[in-house]
VEXTI-637232 format. One line per 3 residues: number of its first residue (from 0); their letters; for each residue y, z, x of N, C-alpha, C, O, CB. Coordinates in nm, 3 decimals, always signed. Each point is the difference from the previous one (the first is absolute). Glycine has a CB too. Layout:
N
NUM) a) Y/Z/X/Y/Z/X/Y/Z/X/Y/Z/X/Y/Z/X; ... $
END
This chain:
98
0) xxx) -0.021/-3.861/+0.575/-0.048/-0.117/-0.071/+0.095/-0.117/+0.029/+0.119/+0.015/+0.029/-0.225/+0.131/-0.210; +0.046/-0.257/+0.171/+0.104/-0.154/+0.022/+0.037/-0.010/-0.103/-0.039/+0.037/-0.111/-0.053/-0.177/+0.254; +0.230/+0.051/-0.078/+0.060/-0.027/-0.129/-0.038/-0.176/-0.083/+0.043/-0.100/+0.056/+0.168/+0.298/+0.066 $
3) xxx) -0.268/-0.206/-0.215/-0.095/-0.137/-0.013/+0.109/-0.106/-0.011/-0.008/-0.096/+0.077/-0.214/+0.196/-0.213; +0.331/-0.094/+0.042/+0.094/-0.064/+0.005/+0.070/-0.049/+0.166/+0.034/-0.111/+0.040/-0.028/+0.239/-0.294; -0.003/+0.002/+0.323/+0.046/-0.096/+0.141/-0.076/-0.063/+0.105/+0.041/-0.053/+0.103/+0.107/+0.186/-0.125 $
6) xxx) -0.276/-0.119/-0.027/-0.099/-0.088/+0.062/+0.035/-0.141/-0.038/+0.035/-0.104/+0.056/-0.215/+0.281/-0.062; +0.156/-0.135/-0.112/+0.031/-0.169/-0.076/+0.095/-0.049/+0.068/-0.008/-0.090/+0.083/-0.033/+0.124/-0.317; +0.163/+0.042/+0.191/+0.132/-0.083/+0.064/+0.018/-0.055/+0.164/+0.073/-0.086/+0.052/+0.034/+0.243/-0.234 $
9) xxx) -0.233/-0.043/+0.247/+0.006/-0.054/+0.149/-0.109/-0.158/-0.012/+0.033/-0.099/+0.066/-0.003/+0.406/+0.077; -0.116/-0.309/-0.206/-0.093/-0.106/-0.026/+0.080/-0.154/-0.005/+0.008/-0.094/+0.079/-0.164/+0.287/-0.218; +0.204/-0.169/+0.021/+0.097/-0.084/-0.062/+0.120/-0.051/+0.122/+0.024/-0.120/+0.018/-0.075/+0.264/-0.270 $
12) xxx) +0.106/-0.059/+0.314/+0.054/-0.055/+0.110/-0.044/-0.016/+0.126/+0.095/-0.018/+0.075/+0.034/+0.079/-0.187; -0.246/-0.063/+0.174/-0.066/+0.004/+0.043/-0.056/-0.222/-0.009/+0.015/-0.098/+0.074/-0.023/+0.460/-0.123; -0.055/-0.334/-0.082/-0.045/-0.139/-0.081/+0.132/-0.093/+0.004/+0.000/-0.123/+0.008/-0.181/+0.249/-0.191 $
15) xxx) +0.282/-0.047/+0.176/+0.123/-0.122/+0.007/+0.032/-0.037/+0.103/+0.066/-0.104/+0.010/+0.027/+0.163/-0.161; -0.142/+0.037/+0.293/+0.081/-0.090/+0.126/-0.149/-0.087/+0.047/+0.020/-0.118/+0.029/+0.216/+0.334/+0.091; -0.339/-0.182/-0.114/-0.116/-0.099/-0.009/+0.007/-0.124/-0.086/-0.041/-0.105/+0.051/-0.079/+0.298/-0.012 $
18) xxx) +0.174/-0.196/-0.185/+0.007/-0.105/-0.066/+0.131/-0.112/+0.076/-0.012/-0.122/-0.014/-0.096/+0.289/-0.215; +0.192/-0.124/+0.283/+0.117/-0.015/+0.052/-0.014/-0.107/+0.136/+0.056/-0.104/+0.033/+0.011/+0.358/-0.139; -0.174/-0.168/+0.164/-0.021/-0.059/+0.147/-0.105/-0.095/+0.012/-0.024/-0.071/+0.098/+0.096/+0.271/-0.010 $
21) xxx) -0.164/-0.192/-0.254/-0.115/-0.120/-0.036/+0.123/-0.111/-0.016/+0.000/-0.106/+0.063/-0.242/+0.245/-0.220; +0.313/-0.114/+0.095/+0.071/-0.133/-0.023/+0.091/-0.047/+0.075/+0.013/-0.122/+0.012/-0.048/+0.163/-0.192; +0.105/+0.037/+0.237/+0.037/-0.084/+0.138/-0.093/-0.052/+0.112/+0.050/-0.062/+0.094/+0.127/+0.195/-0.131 $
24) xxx) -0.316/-0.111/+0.032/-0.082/-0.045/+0.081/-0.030/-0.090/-0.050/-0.063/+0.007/-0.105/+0.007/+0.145/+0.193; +0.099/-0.301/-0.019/-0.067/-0.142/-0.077/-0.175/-0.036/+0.063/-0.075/-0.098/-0.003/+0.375/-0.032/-0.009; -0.304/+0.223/+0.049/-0.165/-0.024/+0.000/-0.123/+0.091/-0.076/-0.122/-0.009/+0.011/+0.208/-0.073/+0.212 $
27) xxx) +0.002/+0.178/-0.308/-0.068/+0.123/-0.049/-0.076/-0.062/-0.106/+0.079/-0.055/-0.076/+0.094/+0.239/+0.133; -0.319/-0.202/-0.103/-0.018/-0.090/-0.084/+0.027/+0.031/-0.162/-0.014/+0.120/-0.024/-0.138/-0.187/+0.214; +0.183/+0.001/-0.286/+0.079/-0.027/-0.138/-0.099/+0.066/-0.077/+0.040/+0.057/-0.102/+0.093/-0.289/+0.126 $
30) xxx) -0.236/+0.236/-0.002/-0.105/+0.077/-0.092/+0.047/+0.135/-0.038/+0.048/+0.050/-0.102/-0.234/-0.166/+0.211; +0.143/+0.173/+0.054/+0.054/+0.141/+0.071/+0.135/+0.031/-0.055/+0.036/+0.115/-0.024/-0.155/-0.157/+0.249; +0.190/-0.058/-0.243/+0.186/+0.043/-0.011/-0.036/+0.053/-0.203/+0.036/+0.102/-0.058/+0.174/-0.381/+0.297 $
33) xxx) -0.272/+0.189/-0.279/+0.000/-0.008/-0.175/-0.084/+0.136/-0.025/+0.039/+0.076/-0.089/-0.049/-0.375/+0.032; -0.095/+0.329/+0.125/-0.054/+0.125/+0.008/+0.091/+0.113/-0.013/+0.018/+0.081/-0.091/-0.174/-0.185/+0.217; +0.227/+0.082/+0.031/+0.073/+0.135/+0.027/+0.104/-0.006/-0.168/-0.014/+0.060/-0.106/+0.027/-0.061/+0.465 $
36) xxx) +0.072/-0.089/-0.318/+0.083/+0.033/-0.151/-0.058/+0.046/-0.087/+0.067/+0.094/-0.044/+0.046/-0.238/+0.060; -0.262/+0.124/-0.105/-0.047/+0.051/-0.062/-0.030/+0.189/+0.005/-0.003/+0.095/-0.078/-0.047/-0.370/+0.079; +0.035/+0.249/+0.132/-0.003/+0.150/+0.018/+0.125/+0.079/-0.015/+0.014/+0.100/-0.070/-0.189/-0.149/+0.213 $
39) xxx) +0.252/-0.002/-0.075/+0.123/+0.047/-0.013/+0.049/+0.045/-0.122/+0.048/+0.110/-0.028/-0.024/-0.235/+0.189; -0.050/-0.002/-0.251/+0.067/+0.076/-0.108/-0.090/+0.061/-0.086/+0.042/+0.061/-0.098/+0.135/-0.202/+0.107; -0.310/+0.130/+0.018/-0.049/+0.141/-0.084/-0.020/+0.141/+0.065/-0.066/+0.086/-0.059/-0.053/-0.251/-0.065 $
42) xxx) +0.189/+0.192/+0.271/+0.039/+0.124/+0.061/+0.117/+0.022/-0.053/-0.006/+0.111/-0.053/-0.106/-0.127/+0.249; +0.229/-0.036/-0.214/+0.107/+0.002/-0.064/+0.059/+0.035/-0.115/+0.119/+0.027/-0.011/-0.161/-0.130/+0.131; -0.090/+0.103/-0.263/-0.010/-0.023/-0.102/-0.059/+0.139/-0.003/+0.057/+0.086/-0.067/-0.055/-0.347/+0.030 $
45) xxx) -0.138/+0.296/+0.122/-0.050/+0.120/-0.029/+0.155/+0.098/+0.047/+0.031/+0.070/-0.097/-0.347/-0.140/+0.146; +0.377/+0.081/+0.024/+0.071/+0.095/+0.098/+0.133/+0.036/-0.067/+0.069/+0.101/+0.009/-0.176/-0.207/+0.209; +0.129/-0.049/-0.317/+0.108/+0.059/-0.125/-0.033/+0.071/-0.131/+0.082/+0.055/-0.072/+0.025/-0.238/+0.145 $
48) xxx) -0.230/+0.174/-0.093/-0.082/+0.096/-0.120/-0.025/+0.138/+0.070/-0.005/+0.100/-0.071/-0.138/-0.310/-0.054; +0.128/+0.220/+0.239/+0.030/+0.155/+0.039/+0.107/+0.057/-0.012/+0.103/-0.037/+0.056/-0.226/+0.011/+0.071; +0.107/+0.188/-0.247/+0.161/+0.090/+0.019/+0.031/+0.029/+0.117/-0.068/+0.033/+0.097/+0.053/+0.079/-0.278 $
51) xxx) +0.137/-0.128/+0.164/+0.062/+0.062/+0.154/-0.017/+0.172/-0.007/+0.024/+0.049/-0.110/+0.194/-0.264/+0.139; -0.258/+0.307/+0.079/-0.046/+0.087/-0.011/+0.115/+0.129/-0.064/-0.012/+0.119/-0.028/-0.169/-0.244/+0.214; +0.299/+0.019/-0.187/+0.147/+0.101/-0.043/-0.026/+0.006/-0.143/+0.061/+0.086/-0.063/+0.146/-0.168/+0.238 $
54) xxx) -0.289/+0.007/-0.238/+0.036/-0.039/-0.121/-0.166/+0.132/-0.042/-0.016/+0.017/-0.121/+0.190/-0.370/+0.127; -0.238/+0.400/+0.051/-0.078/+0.080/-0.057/+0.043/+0.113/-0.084/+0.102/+0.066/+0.016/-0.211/-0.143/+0.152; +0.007/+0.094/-0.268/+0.034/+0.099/-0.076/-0.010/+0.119/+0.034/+0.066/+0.088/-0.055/-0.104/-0.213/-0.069 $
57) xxx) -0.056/+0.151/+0.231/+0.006/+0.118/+0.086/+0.124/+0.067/+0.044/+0.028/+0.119/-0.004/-0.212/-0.214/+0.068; +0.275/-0.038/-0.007/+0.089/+0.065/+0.073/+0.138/+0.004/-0.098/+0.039/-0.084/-0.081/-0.162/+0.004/+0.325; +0.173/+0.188/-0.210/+0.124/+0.081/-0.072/+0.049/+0.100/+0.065/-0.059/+0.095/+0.051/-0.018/-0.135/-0.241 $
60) xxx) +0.206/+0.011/+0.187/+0.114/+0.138/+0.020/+0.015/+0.089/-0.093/+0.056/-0.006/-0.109/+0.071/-0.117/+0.216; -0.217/+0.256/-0.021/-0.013/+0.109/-0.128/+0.114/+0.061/+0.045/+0.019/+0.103/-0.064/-0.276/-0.053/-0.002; +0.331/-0.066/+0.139/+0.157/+0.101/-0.017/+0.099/-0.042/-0.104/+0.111/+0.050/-0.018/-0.109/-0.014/+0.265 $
63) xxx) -0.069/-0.158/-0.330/+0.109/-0.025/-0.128/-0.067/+0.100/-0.087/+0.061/+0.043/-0.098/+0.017/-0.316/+0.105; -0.209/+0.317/+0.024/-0.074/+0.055/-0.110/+0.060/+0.168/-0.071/+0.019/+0.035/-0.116/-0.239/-0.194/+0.253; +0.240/+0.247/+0.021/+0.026/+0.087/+0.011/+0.140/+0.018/+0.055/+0.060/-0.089/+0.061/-0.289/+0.111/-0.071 $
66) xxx) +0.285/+0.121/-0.021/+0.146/+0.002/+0.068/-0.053/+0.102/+0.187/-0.096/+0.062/+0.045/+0.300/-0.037/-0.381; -0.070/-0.068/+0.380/-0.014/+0.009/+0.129/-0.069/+0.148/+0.054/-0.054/+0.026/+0.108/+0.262/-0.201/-0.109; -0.182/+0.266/-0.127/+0.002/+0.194/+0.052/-0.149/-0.014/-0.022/-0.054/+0.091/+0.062/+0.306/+0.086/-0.165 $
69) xxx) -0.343/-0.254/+0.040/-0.113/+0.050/-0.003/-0.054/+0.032/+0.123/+0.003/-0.094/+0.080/-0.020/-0.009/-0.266; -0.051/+0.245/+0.243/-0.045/-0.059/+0.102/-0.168/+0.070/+0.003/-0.034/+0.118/+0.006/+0.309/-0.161/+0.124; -0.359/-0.087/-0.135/-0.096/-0.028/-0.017/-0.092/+0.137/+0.099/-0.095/+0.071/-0.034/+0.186/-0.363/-0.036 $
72) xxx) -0.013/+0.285/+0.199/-0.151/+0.100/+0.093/+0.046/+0.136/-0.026/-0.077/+0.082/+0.048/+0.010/-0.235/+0.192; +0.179/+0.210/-0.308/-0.012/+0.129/+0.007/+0.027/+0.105/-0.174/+0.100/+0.069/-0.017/-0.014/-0.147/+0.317; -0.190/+0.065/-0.397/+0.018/+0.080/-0.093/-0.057/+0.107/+0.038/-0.098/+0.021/+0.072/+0.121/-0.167/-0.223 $
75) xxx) +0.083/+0.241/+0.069/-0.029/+0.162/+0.036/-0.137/+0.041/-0.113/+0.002/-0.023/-0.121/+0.309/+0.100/+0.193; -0.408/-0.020/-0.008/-0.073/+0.044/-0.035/+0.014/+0.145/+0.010/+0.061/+0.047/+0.097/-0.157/-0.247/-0.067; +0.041/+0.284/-0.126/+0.021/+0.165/+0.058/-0.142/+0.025/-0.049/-0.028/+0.113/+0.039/+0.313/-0.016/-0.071 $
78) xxx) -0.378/-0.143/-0.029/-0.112/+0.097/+0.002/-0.098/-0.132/-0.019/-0.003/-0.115/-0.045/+0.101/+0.388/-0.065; -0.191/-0.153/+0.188/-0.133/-0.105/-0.062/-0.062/+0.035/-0.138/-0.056/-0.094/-0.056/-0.022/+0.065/+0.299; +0.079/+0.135/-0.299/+0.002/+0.020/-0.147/+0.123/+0.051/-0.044/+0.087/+0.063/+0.060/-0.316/-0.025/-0.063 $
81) xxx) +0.218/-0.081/-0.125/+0.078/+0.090/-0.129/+0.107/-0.127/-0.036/-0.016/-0.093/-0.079/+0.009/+0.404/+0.174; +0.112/-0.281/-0.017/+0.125/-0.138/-0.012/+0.036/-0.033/+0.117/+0.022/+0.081/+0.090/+0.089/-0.020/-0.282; -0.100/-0.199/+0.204/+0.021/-0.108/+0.057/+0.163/-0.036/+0.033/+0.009/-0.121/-0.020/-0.240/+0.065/-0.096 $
84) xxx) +0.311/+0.089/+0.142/+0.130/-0.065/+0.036/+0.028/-0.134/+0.063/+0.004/+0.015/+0.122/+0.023/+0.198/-0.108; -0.003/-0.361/-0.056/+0.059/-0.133/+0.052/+0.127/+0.014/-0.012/+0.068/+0.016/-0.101/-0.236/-0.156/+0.045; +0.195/+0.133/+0.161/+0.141/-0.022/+0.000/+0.059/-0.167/-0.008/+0.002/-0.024/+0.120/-0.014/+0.261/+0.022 $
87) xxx) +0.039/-0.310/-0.179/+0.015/-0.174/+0.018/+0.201/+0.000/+0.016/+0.081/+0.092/+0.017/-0.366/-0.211/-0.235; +0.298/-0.029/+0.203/+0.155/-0.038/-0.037/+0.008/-0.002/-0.119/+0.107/+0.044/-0.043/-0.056/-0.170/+0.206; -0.142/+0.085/-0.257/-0.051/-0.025/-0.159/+0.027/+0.211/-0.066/+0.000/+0.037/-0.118/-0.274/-0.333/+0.189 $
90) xxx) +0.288/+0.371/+0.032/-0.032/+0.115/-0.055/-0.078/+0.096/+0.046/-0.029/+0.002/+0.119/+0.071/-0.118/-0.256; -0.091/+0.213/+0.046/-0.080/+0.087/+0.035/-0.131/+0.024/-0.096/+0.013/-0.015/-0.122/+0.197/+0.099/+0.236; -0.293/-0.059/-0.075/-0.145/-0.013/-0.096/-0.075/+0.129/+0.038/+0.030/+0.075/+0.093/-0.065/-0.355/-0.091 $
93) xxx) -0.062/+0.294/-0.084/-0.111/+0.171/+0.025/-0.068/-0.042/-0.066/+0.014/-0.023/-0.121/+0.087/+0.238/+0.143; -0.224/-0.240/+0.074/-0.112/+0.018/-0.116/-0.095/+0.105/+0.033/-0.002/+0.027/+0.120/+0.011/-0.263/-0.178; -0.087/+0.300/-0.014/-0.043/+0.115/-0.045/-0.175/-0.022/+0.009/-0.066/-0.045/-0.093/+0.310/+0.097/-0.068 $
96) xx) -0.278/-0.026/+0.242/-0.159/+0.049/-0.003/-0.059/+0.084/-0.031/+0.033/+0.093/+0.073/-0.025/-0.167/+0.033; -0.096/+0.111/-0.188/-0.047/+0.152/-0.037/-0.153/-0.031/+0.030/-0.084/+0.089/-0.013/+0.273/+0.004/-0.197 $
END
């Protein structure tokens, strides 16, 4: 997936070296120049109301969550019925099927 925020930000700079080179062009016409600024700054305006994608709530460091021994791909299982053995860093657990 794109990232929408760095579209924007490519837009936005993008709109600034065009706005840049309208106005050093003394023949670029003044309409066109008041336009672009207009645009400019409502690409600018949208592109700072976008979260930056660091700032999602999605994203998190789950190794503050857990301590380092957990390890996630290998709990001991010993049966497919009766009891259950997990082994974790948190401990040891059984649970019991009948």
């Amino acid at each position: 997936m794109r990232n929408v925020r760095n579209e924007f930000d490519n837009a936005v700079y993008a709109l600034r070296g065009a706005l840049k080179a309208a106005i050093d062009d003394p023949t670029f016409d003044r309409n066109s120049l008041q336009e672009m600024w207009r645009h400019y700054q409502g690409v600018q305006t949208i592109a700072e109301g976008i979260p930056d994608p660091s700032d999602n709530a999605y994203n998190f460091d789950s190794s503050s969550l857990y301590p380092e021994e957990f390890d996630y791909s290998s709990p001991t299982v010993q049966a497919a019925q009766g009891n259950v053995e997990i082994n974790t860093g948190f401990g040891q657990d059984v649970i019991t099927f009948s």
